[in-house]
C-alpha positions in Angstrom: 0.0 0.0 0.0 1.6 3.8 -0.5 0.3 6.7 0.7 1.6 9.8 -1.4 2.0 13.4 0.6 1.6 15.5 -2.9 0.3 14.8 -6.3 -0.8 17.9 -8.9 -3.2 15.6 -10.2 -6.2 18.2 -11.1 -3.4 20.9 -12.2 -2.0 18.5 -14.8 -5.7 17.7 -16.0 -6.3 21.5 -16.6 -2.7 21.4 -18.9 -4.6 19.1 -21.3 -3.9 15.9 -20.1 -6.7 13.4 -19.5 -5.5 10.9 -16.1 -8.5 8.6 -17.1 -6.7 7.5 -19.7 -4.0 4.4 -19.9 -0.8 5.9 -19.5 0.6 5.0 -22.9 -2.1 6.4 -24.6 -2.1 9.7 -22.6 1.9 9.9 -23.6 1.0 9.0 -27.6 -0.8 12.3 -27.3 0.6 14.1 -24.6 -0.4 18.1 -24.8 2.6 18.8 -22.3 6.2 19.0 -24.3 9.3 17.9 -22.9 8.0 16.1 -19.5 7.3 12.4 -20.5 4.2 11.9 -18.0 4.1 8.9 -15.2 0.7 9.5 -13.3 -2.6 8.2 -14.4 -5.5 6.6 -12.0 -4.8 3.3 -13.8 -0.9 3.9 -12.5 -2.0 4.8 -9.4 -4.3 1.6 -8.5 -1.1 -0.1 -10.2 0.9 1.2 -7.5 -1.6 0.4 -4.8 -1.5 4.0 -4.2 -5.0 4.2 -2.3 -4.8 8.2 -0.8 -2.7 11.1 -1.4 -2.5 14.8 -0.7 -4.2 16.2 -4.2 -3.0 19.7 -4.5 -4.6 23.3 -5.4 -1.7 24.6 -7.1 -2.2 27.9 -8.9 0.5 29.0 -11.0 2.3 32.8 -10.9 2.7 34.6 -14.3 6.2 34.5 -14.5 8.9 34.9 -18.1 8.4 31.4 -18.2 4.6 31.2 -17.2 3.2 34.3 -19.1 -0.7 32.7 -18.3 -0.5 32.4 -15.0 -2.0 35.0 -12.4 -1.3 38.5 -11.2 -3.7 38.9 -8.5 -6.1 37.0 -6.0 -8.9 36.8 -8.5 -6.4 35.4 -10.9 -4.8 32.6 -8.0 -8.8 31.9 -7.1 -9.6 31.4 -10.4 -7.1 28.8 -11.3 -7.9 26.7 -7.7 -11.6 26.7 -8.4 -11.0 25.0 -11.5 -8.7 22.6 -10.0 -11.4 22.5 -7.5 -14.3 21.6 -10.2 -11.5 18.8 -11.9 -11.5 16.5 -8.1 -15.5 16.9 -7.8 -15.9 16.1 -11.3 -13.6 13.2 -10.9 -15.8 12.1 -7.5 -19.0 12.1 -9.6 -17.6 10.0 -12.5 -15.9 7.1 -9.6 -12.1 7.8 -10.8 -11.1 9.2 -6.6 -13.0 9.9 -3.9 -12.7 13.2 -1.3 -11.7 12.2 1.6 -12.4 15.2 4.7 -11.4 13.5 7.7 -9.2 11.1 9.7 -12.3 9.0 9.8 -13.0 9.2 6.5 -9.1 8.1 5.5 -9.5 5.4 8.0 -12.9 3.9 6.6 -10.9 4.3 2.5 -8.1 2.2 3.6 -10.4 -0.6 5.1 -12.2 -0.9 1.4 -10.6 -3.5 -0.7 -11.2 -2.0 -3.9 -11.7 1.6 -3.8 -10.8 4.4 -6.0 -7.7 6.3 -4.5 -8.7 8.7 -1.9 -7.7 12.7 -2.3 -7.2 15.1 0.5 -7.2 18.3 -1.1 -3.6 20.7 -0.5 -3.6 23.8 -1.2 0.1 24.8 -2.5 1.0 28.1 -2.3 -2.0 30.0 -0.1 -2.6 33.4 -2.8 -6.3 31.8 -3.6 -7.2 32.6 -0.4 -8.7 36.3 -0.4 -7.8 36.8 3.2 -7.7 35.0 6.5 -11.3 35.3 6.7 -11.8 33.8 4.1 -10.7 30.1 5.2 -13.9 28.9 6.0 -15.0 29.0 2.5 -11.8 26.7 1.6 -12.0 24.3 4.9 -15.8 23.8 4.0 -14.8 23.2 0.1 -12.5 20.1 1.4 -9.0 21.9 1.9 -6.9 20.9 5.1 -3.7 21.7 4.5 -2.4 24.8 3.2 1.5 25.7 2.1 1.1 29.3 2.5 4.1 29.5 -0.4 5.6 28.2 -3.6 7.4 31.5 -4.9 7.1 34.4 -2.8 3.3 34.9 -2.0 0.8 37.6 -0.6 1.7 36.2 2.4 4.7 34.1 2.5 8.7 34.0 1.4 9.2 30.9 -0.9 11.7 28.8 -3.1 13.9 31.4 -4.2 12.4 34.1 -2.8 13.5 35.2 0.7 11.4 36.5 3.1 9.5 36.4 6.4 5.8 35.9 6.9 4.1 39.1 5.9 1.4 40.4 8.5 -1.5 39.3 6.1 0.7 35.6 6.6 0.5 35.9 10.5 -3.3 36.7 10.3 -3.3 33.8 7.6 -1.1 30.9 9.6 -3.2 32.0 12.7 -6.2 31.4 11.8 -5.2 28.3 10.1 -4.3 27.4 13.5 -7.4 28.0 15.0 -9.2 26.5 12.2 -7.5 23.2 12.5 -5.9 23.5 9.5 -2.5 22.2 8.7 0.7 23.7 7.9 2.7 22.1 4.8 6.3 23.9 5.4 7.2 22.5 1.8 8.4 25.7 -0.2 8.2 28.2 2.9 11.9 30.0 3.3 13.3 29.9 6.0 12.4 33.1 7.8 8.9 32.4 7.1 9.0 29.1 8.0 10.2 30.3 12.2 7.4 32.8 11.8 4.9 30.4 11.0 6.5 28.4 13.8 6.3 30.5 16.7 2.1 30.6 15.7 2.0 26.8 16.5 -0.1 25.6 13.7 0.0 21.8 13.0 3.1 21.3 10.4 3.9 19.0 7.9 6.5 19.0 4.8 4.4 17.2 1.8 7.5 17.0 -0.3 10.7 18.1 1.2 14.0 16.4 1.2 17.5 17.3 3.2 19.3 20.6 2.7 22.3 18.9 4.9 22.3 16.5 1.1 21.2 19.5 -1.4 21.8 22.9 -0.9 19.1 25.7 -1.1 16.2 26.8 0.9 13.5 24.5 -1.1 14.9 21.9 1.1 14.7 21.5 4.8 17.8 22.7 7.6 17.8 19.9 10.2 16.5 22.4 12.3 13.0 22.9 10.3 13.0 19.0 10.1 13.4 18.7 13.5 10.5 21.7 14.3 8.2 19.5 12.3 8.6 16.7 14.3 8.0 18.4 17.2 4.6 19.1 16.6 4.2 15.2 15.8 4.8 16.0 11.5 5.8 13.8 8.5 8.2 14.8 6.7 7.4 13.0 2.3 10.2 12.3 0.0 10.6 14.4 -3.5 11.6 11.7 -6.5 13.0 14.7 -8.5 17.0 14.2 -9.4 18.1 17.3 -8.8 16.2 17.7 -5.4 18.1 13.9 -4.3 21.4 14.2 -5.5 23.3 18.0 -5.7 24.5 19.1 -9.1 22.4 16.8 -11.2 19.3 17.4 -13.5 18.9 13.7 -14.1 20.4 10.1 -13.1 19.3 10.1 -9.1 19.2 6.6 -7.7 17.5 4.9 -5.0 20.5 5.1 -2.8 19.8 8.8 -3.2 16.6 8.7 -2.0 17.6 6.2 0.4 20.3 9.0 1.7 17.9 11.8 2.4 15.4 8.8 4.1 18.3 7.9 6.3 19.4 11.4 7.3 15.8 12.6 8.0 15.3 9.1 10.2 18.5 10.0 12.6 17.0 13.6 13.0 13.5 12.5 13.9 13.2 9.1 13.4 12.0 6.7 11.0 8.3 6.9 12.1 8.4 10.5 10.6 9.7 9.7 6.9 7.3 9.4 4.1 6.3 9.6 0.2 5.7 13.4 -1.2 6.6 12.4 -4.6 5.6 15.1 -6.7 5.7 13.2 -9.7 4.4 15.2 -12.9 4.7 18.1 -10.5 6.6 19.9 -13.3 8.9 17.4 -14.3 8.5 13.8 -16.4 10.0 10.6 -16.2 13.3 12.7 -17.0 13.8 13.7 -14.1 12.5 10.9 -12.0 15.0 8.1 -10.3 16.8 5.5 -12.6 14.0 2.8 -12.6 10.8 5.0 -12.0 9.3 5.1 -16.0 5.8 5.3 -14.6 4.3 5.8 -10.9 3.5 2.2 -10.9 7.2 1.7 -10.7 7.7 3.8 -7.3 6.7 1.3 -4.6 9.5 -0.5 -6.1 11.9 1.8 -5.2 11.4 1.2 -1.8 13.1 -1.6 -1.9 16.7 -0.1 -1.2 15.4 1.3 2.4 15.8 -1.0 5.5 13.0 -3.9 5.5 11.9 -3.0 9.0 11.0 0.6 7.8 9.7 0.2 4.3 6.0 0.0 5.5 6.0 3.1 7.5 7.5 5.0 4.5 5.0 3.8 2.0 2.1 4.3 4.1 1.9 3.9 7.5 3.5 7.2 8.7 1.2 9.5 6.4 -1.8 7.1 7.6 -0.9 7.8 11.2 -0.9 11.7 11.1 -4.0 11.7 8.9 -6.3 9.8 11.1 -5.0 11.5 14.1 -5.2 15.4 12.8 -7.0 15.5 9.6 
């Protein structure tokens, strides 16, 4: 069984492809150039993949990115259709919602269930205001990465900075509202504001900056912060985020590096799957061996017997029936 901490499964439908096709007919006519896709639902019941955190992920205009958004209305648009893709995708049997620890708990009893989606939001500029959560925590959200880039209300991946006071009022109310933290993306200074609040935090997909340099990844410190308020910590199977220098060509002993060195931080209970795959990135950029997503349980194999489970599933399935 595997239990993923981050798929863009509704953002890559919205880039043309269909993930209700097979996956080698969805690549014989793949809309997305250069990224070889991995991830369809029939790849994901290959993989026994039966939940994962199903992100929100609205994307900043940007030189490379000249559609994507310039303002709230913009950000909100883009999640509501991502929104619209996962109910859609409930109505016609291909994943079911999942809104509670309960609700996880009942999925993974069913022998032969669609996967399960908790809904991520990546990067929080959808949300108008701090006020505004309700709306998003009654819509299915739990979890919410104020960041990706810098934000309204956040410093991100390659864009330093500290909370901004909209991203106090934000992360406190998140707090408040029960809703969780994904640190994945934050910078560090945002990440010790955010901290200090005390919501609940996790890192969906996050792997060691002691083994690659750069604040996408996590200091021991932030790994050991998360831990501290009883967080997971998911794996990223992109090469350049598991060995430093590369762009392709990461191995399982990679991945099995950053597994090990988060385990002897915060032990191995804490270590999970975040794979991110499609997140940007094809079967380039994946690990030798992973062609397709069915393919990643397999990579498991190079971690130590004893802890394989609890990486594949059982760690994720422990924080999500006790706090979603």
């Amino acid at each position: 069984m595997l239990i993923d901490g981050h798929l863009d499964l509704a953002y890559n439908a919205l880039n043309g492809r269909d993930l209700t096709l097979d996956l080698d007919a969805l690549r014989a006519d793949d809309p997305v150039e250069g990224q070889t896709a991995t991830t369809t639902f029939s790849e994901l019941r290959a993989a026994d993949m039966r939940v994962c955190f199903g992100t929100l992920f609205a994307l900043p205009h940007t030189a490379e990115s000249p559609d994507g958004y310039t303002d709230h209305a913009g950000a909100r648009a883009q999640a509501l259709a991502q929104l619209d893709v996962y109910r859609r995708w409930e109505d016609g049997g291909f994943i079911r919602l999942l809104r509670s620890g309960a609700e996880v708990s009942a999925h993974l009893a069913l022998q032969d269930a669609p996967p399960g989606v908790v809904l991520l939001m990546e990067g929080a500029d959808p949300v108008r205001d701090a006020d505004d959560l309700p709306f998003w925590l009654e819509a299915g959200v739990r979890l919410i990465g104020p960041a990706w880039g810098a934000t309204r209300y956040a410093g991100g991946t390659g864009a330093p900075g500290p909370l901004t006071d909209a991203g106090r009022a934000l992360v406190t109310a998140m707090r408040d509202l029960g809703i969780a933290l994904d640190a994945s993306h934050l910078d560090d200074a945002a990440f010790w504001d955010a901290a200090e609040i005390g919501p609940r935090m996790i890192a969906s997909h996050s792997n060691a900056r002691a083994l690659v340099p750069g604040n996408r990844h996590l200091s021991d410190d932030m790994a050991r912060a998360i831990a501290d308020t009883d967080g997971v910590i998911g794996l990223v199977f992109l090469s350049q985020f598991l060995r430093d220098g590369v762009t392709w060509g990461a191995t399982g002993d990679d991945l099995a590096s950053h597994a090990r060195h988060y385990a002897g931080l915060i032990g191995w209970d804490r270590v999970a799957v975040g794979s991110d795959m499609d997140g940007g990135f094809g079967a380039e950029k994946t690990p030798v061996g992973i062609e397709r997503y069915r393919d990643l349980p397999g990579l498991l194999d190079v971690l130590p017997t004893e802890h394989r489970a609890g990486v594949a599933s059982d760690n994720w399935r422990r924080w999500l029936t006790a706090y979603l």
